[in-house]
N, C-alpha and C positions, 0 to 999 in steps of 0.2 A: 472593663479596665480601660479602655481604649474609647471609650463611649458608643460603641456601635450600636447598642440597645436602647430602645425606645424603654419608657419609662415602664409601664405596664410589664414589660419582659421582665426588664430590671426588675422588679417587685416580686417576681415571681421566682425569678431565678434566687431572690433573699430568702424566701418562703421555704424552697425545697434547700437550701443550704442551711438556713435553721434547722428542721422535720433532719435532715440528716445528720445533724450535732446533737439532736436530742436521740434520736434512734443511737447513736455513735455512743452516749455516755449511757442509755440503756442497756447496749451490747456490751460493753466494758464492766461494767457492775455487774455481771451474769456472768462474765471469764473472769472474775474475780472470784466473785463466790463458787466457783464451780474449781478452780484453781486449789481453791483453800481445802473444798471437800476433797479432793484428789492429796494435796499434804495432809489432811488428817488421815485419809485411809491410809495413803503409804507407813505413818507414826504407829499405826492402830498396829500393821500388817508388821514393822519391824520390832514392836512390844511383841507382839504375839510369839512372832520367830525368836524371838532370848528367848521367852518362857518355855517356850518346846523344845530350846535346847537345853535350854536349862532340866527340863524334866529329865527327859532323853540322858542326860549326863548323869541325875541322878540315878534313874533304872537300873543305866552299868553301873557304877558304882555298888550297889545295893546288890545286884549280882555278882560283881566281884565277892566281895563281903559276905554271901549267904554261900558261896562256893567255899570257901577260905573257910568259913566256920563249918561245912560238911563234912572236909576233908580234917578237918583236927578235932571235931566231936566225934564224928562217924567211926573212928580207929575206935573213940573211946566207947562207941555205944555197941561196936562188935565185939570188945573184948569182954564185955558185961556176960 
């Protein structure tokens, strides 16, 4: 900046400031896609968790419902 560098230096110091922009948008493209897999597992991982509550919600239910029908057929299949 200041001109302290001989030419040669200069050239060189361009060289590894390029080699480090190109390494720089290689690194970034790689925190990107590594980024995006990290949002899709999260997506994957909070589908997954509704459906498993979702199950889960129906089991009791269905348990509800199969107790409730024990208790009002059961009277009726003792009295048989």
């Amino acid at each position: 900046m200041r001109r302290e560098l001989d030419i040669n230096e200069f050239k060189s110091l361009c060289r590894d400031v390029q080699q480090f922009i190109g390494c720089t948008e290689q690194d970034s493209t790689r925190v990107k896609e590594l980024l995006n897999e990290i949002l899709l597992a999260q997506d994957f991982q909070d589908l997954i968790g509704q459906i498993i509550r979702q199950v889960v919600q129906l089991v009791k239910d269905v348990g509800i419902h199969f107790v409730f029908l024990l208790t009002v057929f059961g009277d009726i299949a003792c009295g048989i």
